[in-house]
mmCIF entry with sequence, helices, sheets and N, C-alpha, C, O atoms, coordinates in Angstrom:
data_MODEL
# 
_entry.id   MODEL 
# 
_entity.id                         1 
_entity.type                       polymer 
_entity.pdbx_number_of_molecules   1 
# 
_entity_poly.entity_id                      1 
_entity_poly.type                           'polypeptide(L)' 
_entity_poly.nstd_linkage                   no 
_entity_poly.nstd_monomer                   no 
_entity_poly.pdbx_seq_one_letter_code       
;(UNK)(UNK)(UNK)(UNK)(UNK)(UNK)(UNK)(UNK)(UNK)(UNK)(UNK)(UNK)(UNK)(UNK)(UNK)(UNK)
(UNK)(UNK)(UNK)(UNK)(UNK)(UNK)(UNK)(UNK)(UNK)(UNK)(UNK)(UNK)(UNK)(UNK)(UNK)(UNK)
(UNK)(UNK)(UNK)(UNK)(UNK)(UNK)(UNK)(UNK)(UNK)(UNK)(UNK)(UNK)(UNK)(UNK)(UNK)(UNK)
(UNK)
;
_entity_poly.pdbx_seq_one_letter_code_can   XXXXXXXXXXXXXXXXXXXXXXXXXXXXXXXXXXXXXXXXXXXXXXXXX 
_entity_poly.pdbx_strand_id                 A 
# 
loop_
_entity_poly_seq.entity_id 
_entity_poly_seq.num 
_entity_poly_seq.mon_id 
_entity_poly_seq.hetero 
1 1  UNK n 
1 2  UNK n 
1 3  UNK n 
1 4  UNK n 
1 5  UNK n 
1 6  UNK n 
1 7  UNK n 
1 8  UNK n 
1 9  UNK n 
1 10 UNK n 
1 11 UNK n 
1 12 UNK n 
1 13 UNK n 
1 14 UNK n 
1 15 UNK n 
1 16 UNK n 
1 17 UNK n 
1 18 UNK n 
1 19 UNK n 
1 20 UNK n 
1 21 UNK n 
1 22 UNK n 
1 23 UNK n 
1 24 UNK n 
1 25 UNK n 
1 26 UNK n 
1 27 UNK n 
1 28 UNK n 
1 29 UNK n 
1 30 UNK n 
1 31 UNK n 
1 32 UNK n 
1 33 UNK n 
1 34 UNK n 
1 35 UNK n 
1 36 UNK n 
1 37 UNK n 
1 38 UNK n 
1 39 UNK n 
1 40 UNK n 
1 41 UNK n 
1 42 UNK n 
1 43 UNK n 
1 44 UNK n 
1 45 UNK n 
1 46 UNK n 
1 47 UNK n 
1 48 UNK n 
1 49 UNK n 
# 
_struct_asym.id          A 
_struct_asym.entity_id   1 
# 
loop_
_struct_conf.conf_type_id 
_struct_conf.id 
_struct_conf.pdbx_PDB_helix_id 
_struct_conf.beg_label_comp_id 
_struct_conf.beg_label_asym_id 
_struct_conf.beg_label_seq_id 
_struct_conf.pdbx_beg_PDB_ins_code 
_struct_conf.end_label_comp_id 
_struct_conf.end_label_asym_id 
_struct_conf.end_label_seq_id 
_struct_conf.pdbx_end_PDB_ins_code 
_struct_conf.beg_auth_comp_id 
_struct_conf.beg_auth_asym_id 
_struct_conf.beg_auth_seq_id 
_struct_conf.end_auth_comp_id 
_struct_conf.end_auth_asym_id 
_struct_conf.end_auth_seq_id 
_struct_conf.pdbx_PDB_helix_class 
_struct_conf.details 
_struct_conf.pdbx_PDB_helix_length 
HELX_P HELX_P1 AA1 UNK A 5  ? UNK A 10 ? UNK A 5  UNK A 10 1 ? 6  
HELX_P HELX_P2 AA2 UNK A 14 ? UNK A 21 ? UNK A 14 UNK A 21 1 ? 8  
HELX_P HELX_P3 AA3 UNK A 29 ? UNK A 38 ? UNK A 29 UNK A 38 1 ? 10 
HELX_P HELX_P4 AA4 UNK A 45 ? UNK A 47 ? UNK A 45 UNK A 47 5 ? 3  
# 
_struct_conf_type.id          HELX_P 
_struct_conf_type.criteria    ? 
_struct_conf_type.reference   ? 
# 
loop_
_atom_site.group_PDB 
_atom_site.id 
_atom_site.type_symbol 
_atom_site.label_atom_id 
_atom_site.label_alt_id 
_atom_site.label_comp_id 
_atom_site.label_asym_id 
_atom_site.label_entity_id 
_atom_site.label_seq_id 
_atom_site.pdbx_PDB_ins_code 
_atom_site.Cartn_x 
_atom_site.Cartn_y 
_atom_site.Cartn_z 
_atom_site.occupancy 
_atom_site.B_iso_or_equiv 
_atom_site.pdbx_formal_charge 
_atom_site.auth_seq_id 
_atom_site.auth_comp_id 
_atom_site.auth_asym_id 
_atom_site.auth_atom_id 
_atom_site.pdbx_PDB_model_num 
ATOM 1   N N  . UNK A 1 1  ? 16.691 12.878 -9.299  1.00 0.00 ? 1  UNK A N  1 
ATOM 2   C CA . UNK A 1 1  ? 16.094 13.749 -8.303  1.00 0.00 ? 1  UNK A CA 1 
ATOM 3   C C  . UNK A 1 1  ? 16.439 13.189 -6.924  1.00 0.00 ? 1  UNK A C  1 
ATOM 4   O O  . UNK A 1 1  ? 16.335 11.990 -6.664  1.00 0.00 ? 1  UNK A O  1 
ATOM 5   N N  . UNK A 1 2  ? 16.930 14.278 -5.896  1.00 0.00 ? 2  UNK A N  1 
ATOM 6   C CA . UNK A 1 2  ? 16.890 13.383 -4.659  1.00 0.00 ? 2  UNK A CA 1 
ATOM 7   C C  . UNK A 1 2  ? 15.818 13.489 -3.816  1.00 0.00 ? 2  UNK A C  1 
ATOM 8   O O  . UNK A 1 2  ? 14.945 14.353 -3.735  1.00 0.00 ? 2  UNK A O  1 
ATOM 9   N N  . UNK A 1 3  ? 16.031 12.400 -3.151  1.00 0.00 ? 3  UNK A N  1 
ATOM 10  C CA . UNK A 1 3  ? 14.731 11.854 -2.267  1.00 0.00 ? 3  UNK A CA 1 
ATOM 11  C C  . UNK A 1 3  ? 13.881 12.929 -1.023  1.00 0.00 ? 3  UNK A C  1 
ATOM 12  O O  . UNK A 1 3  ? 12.796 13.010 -0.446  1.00 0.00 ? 3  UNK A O  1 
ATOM 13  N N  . UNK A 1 4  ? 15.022 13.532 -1.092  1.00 0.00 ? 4  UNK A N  1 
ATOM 14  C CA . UNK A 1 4  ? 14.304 14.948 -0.075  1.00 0.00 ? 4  UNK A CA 1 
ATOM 15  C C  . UNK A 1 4  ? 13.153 15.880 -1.053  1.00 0.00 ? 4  UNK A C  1 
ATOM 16  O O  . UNK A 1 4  ? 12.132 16.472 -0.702  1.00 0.00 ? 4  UNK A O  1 
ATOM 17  N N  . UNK A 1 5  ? 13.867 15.712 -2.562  1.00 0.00 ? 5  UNK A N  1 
ATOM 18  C CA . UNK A 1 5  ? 13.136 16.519 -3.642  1.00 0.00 ? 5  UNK A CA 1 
ATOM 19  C C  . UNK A 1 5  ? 11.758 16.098 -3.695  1.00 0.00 ? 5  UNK A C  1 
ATOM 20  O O  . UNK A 1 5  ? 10.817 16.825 -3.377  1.00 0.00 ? 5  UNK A O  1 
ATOM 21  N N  . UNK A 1 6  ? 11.631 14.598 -4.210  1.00 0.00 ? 6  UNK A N  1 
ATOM 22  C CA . UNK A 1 6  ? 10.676 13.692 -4.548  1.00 0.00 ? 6  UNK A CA 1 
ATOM 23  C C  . UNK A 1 6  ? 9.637  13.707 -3.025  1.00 0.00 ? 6  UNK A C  1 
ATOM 24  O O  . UNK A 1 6  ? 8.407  13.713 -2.986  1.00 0.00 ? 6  UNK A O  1 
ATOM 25  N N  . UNK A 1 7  ? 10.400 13.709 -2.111  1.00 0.00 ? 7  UNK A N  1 
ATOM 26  C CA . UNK A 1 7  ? 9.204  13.407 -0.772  1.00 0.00 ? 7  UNK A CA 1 
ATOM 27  C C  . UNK A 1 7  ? 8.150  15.199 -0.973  1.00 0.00 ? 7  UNK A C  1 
ATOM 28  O O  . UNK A 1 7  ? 6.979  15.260 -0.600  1.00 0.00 ? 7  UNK A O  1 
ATOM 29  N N  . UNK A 1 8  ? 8.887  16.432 -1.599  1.00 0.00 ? 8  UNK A N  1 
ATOM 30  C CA . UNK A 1 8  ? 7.961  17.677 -1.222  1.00 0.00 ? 8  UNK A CA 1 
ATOM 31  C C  . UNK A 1 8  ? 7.464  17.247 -2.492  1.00 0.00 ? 8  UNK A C  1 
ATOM 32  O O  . UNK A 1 8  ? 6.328  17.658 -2.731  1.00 0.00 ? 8  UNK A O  1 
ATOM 33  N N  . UNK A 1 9  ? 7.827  16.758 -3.099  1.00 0.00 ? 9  UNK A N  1 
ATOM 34  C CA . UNK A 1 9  ? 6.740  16.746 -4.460  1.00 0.00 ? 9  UNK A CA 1 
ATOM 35  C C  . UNK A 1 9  ? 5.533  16.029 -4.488  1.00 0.00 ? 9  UNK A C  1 
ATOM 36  O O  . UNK A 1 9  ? 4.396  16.299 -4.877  1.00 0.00 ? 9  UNK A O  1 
ATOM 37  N N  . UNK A 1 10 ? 6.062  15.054 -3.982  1.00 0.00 ? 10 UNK A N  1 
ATOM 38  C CA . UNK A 1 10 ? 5.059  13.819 -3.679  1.00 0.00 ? 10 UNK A CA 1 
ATOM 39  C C  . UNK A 1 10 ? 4.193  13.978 -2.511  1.00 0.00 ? 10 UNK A C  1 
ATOM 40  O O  . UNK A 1 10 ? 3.103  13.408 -2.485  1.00 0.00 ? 10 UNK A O  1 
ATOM 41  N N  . UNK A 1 11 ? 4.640  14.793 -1.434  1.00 0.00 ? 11 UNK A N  1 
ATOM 42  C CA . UNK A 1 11 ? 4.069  14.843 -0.280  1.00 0.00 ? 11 UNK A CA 1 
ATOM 43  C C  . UNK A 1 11 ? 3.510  14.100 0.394   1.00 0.00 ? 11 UNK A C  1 
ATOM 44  O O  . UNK A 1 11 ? 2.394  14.011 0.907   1.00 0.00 ? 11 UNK A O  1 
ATOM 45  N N  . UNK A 1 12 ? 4.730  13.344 0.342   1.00 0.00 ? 12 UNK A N  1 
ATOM 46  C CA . UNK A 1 12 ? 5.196  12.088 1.275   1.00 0.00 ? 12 UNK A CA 1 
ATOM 47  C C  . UNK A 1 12 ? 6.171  12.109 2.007   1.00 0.00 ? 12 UNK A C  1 
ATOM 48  O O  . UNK A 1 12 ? 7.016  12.992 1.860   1.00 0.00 ? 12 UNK A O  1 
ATOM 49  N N  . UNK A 1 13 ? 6.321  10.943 3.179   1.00 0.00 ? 13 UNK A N  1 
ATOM 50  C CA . UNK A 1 13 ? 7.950  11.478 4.134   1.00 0.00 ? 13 UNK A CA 1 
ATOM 51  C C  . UNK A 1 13 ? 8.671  10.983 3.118   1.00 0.00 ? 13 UNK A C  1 
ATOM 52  O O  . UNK A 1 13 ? 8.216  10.538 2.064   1.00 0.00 ? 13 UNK A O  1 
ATOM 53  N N  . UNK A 1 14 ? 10.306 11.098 3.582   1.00 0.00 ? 14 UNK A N  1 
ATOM 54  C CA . UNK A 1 14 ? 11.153 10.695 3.371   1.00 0.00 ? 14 UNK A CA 1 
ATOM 55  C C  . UNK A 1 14 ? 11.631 9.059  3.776   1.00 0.00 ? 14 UNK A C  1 
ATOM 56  O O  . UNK A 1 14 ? 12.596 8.428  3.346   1.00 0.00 ? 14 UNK A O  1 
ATOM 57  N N  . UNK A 1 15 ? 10.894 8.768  4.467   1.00 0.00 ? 15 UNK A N  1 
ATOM 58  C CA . UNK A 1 15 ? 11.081 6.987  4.892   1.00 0.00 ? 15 UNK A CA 1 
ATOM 59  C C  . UNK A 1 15 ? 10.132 6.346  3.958   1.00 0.00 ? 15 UNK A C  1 
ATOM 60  O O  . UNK A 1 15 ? 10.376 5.235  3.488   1.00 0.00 ? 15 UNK A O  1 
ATOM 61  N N  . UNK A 1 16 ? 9.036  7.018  3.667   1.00 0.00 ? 16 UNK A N  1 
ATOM 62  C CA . UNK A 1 16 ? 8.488  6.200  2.092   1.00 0.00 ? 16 UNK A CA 1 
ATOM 63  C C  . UNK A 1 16 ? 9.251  5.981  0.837   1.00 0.00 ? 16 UNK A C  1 
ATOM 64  O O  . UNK A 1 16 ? 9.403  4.903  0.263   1.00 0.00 ? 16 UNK A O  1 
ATOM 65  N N  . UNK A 1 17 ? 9.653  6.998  0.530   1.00 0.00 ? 17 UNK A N  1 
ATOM 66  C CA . UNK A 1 17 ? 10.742 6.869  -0.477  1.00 0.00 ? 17 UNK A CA 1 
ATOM 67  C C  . UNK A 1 17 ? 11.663 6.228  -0.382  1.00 0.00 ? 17 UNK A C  1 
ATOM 68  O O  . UNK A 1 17 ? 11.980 5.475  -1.303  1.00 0.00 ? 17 UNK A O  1 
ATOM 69  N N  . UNK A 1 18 ? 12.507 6.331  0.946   1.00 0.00 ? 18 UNK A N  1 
ATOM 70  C CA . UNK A 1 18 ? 13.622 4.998  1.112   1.00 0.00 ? 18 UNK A CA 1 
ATOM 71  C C  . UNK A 1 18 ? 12.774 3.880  0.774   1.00 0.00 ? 18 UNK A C  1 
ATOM 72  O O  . UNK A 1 18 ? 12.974 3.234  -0.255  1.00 0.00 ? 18 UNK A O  1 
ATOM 73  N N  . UNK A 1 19 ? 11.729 3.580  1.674   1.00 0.00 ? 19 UNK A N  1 
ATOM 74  C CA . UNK A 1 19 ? 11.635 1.944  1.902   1.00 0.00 ? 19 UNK A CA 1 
ATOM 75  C C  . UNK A 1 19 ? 10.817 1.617  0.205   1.00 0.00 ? 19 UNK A C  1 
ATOM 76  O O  . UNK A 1 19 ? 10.581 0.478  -0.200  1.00 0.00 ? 19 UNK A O  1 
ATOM 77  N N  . UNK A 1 20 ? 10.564 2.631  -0.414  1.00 0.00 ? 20 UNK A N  1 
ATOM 78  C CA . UNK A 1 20 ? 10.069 2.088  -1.705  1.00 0.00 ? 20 UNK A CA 1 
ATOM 79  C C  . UNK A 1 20 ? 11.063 2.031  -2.449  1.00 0.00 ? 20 UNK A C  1 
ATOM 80  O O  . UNK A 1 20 ? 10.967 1.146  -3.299  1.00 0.00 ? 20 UNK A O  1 
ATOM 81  N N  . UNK A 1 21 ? 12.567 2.992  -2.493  1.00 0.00 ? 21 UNK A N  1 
ATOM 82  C CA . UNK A 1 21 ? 13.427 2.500  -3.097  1.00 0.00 ? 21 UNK A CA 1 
ATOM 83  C C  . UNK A 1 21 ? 14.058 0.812  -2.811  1.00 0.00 ? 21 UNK A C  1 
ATOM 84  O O  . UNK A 1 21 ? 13.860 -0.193 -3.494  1.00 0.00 ? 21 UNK A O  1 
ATOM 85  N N  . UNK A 1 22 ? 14.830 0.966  -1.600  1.00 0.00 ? 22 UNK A N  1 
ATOM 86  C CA . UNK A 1 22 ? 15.710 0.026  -0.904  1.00 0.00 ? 22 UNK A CA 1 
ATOM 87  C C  . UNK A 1 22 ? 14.636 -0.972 -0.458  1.00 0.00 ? 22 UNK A C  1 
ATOM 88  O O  . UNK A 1 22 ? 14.320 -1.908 -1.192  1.00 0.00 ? 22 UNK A O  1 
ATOM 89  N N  . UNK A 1 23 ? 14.201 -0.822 0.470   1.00 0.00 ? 23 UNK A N  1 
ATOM 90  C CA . UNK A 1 23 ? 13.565 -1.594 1.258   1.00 0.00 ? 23 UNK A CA 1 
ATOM 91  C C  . UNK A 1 23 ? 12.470 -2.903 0.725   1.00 0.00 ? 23 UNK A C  1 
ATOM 92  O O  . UNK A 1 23 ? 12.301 -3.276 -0.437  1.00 0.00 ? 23 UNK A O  1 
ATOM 93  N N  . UNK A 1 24 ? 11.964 -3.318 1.690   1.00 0.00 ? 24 UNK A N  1 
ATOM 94  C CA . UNK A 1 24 ? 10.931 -4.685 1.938   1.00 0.00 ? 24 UNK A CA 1 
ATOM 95  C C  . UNK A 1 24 ? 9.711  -3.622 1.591   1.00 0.00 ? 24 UNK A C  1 
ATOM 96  O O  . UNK A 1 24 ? 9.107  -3.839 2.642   1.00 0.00 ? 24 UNK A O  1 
ATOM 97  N N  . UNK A 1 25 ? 9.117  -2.915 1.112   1.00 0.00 ? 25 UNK A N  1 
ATOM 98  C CA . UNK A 1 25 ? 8.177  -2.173 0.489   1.00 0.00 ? 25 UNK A CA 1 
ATOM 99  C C  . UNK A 1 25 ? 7.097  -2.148 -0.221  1.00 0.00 ? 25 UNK A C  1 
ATOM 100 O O  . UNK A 1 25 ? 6.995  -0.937 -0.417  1.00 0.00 ? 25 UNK A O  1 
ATOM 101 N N  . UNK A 1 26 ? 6.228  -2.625 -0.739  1.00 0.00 ? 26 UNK A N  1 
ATOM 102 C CA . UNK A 1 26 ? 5.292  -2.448 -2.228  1.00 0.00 ? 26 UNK A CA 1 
ATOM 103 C C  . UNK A 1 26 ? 4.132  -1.635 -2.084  1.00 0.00 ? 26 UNK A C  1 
ATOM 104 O O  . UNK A 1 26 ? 3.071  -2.086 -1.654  1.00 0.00 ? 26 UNK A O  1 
ATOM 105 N N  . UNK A 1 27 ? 4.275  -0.620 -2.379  1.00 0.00 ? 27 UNK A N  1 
ATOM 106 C CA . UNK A 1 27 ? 3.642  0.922  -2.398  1.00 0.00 ? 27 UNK A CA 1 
ATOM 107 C C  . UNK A 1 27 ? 2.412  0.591  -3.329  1.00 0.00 ? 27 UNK A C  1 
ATOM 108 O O  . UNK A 1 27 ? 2.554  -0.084 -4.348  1.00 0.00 ? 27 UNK A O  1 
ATOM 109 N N  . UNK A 1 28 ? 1.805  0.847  -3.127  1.00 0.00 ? 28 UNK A N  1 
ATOM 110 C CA . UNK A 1 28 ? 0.701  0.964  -3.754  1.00 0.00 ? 28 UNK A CA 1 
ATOM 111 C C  . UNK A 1 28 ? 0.266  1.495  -4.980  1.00 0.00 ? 28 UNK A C  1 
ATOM 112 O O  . UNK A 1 28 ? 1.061  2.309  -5.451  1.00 0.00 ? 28 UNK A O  1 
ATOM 113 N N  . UNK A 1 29 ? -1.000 1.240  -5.812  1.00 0.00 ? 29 UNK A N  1 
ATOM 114 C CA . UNK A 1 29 ? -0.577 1.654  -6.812  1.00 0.00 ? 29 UNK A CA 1 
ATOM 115 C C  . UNK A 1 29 ? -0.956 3.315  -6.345  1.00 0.00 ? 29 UNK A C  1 
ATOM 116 O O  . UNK A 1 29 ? 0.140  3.770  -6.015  1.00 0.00 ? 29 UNK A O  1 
ATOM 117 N N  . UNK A 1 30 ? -1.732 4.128  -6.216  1.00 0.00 ? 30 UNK A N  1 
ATOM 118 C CA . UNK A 1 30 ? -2.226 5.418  -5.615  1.00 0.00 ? 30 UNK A CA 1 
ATOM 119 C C  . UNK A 1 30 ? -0.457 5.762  -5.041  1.00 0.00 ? 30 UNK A C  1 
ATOM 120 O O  . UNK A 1 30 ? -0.380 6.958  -5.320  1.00 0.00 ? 30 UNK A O  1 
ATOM 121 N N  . UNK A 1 31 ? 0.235  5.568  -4.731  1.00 0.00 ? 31 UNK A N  1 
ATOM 122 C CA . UNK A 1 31 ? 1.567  5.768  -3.974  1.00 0.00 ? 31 UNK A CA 1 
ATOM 123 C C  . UNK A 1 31 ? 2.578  6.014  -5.317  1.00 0.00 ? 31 UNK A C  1 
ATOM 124 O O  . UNK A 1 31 ? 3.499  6.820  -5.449  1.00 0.00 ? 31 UNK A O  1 
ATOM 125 N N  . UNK A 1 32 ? 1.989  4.896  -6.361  1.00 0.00 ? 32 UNK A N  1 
ATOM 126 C CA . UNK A 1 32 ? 3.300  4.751  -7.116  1.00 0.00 ? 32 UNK A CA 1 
ATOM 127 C C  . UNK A 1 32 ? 2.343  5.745  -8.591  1.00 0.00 ? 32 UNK A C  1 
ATOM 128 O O  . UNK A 1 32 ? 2.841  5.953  -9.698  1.00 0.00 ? 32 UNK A O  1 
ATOM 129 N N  . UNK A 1 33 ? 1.498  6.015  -8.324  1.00 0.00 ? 33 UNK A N  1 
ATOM 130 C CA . UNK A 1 33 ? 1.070  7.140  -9.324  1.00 0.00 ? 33 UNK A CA 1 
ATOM 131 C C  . UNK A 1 33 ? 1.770  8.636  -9.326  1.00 0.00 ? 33 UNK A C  1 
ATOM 132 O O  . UNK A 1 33 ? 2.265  9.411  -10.144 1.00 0.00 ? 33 UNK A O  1 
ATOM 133 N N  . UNK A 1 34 ? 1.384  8.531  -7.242  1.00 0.00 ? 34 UNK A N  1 
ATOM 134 C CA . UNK A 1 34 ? 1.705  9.912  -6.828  1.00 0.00 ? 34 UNK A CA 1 
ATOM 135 C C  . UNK A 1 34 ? 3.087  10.283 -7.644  1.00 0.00 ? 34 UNK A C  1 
ATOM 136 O O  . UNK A 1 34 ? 3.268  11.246 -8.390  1.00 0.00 ? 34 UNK A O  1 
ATOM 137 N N  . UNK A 1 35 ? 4.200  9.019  -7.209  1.00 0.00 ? 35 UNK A N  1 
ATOM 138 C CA . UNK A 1 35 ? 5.738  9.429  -7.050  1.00 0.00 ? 35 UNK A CA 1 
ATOM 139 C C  . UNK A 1 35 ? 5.779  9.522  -8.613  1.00 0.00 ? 35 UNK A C  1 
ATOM 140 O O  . UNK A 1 35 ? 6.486  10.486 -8.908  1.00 0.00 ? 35 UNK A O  1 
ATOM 141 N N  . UNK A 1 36 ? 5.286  8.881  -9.748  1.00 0.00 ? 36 UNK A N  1 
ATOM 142 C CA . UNK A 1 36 ? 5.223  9.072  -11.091 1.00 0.00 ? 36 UNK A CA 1 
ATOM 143 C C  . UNK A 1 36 ? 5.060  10.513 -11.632 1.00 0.00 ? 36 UNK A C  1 
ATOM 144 O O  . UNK A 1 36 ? 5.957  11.041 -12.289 1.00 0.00 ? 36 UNK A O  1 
ATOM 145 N N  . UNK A 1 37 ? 3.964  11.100 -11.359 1.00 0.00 ? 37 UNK A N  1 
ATOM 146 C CA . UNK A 1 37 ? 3.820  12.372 -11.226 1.00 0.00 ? 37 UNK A CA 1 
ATOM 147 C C  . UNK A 1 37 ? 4.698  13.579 -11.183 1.00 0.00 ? 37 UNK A C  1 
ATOM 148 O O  . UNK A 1 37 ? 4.828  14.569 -11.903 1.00 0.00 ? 37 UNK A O  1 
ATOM 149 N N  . UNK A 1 38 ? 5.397  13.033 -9.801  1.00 0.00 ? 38 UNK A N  1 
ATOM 150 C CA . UNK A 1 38 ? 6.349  13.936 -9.246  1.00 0.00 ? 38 UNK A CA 1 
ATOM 151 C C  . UNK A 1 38 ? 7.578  13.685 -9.990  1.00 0.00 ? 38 UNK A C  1 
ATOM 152 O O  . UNK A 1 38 ? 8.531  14.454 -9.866  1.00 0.00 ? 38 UNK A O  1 
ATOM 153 N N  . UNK A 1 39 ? 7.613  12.947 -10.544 1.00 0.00 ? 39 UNK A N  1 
ATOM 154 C CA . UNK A 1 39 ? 8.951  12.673 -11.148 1.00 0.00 ? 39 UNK A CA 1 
ATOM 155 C C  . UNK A 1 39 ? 9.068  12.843 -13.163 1.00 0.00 ? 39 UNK A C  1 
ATOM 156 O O  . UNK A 1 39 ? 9.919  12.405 -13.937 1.00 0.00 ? 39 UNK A O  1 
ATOM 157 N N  . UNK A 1 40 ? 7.701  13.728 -13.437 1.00 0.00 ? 40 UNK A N  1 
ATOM 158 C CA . UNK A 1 40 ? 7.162  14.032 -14.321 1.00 0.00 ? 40 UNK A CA 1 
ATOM 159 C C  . UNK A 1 40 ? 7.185  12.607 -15.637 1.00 0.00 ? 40 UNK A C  1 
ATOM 160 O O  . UNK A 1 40 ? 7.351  12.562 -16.856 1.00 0.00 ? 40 UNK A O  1 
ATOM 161 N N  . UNK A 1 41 ? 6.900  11.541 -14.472 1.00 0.00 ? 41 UNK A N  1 
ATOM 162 C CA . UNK A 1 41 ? 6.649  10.232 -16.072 1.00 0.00 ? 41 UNK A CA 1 
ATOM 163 C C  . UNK A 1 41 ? 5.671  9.858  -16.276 1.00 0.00 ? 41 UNK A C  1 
ATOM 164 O O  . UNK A 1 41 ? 5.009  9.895  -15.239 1.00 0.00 ? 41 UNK A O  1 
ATOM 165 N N  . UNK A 1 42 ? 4.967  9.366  -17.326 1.00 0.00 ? 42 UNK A N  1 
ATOM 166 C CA . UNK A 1 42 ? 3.754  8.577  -17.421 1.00 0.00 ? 42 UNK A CA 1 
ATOM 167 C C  . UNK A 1 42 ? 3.882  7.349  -17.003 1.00 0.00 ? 42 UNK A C  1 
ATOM 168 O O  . UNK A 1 42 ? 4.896  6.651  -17.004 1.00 0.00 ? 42 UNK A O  1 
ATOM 169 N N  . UNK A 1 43 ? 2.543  7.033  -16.549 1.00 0.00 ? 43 UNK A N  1 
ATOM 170 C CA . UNK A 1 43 ? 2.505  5.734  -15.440 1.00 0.00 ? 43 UNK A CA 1 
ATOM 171 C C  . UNK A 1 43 ? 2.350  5.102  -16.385 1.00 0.00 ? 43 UNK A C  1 
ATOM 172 O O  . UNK A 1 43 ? 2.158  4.024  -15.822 1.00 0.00 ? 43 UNK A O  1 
ATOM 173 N N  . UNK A 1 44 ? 2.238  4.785  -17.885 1.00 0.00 ? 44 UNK A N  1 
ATOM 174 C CA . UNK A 1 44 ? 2.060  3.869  -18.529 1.00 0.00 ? 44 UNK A CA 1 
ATOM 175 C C  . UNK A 1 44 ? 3.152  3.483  -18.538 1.00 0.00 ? 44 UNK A C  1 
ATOM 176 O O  . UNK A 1 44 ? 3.221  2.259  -18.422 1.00 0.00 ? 44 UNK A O  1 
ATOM 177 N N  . UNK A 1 45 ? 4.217  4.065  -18.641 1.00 0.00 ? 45 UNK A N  1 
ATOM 178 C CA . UNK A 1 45 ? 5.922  3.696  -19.177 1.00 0.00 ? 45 UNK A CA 1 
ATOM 179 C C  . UNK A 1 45 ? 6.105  2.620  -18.338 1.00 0.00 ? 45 UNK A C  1 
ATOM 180 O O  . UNK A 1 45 ? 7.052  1.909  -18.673 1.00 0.00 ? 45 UNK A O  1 
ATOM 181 N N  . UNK A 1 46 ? 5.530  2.287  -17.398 1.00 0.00 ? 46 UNK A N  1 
ATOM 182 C CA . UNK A 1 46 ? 5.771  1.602  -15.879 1.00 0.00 ? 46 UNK A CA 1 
ATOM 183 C C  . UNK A 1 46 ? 5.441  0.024  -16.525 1.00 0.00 ? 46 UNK A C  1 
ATOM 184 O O  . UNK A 1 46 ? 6.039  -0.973 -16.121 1.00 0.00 ? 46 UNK A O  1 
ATOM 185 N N  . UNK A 1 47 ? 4.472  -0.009 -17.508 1.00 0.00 ? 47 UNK A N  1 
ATOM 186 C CA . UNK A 1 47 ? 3.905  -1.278 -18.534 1.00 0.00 ? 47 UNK A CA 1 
ATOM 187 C C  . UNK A 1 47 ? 4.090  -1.336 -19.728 1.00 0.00 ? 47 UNK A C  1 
ATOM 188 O O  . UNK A 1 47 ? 3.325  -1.946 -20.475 1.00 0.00 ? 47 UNK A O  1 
ATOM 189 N N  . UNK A 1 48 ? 5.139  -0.713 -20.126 1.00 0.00 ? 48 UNK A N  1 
ATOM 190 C CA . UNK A 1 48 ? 5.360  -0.851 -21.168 1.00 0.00 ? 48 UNK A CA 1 
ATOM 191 C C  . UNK A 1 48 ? 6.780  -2.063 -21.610 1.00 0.00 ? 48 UNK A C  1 
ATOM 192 O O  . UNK A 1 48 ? 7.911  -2.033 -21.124 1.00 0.00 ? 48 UNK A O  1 
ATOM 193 N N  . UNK A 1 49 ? 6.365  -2.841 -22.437 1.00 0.00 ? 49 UNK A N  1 
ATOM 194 C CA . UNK A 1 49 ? 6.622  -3.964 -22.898 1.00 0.00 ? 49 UNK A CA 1 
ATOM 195 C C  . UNK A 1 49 ? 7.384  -3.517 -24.088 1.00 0.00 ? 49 UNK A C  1 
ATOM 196 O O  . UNK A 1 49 ? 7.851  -4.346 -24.869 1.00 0.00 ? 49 UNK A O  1 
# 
């Protein structure tokens, strides 16, 4: 998905998504639920071992 996609989904800017991709970043978990969501995955997959 591109990042222009993910920011209307998420409804978030587009400089969140960079700096959580690339960047010096650590999004939160509420941040990293949202973008989970939008990107239709379960946040468990995120801990899964």
């Amino acid at each position: 998905m591109l990042q222009a996609a993910l920011t209307v989904r998420a409804g978030v800017s587009r400089n969140t998504i960079s700096l959580t991709v690339t960047g010096p970043f650590n999004p939160t978990p509420k941040l990293t639920l949202i973008q989970f969501i939008a990107l239709y995955k379960k946040f468990e997959n995120l801990f899964y071992f």
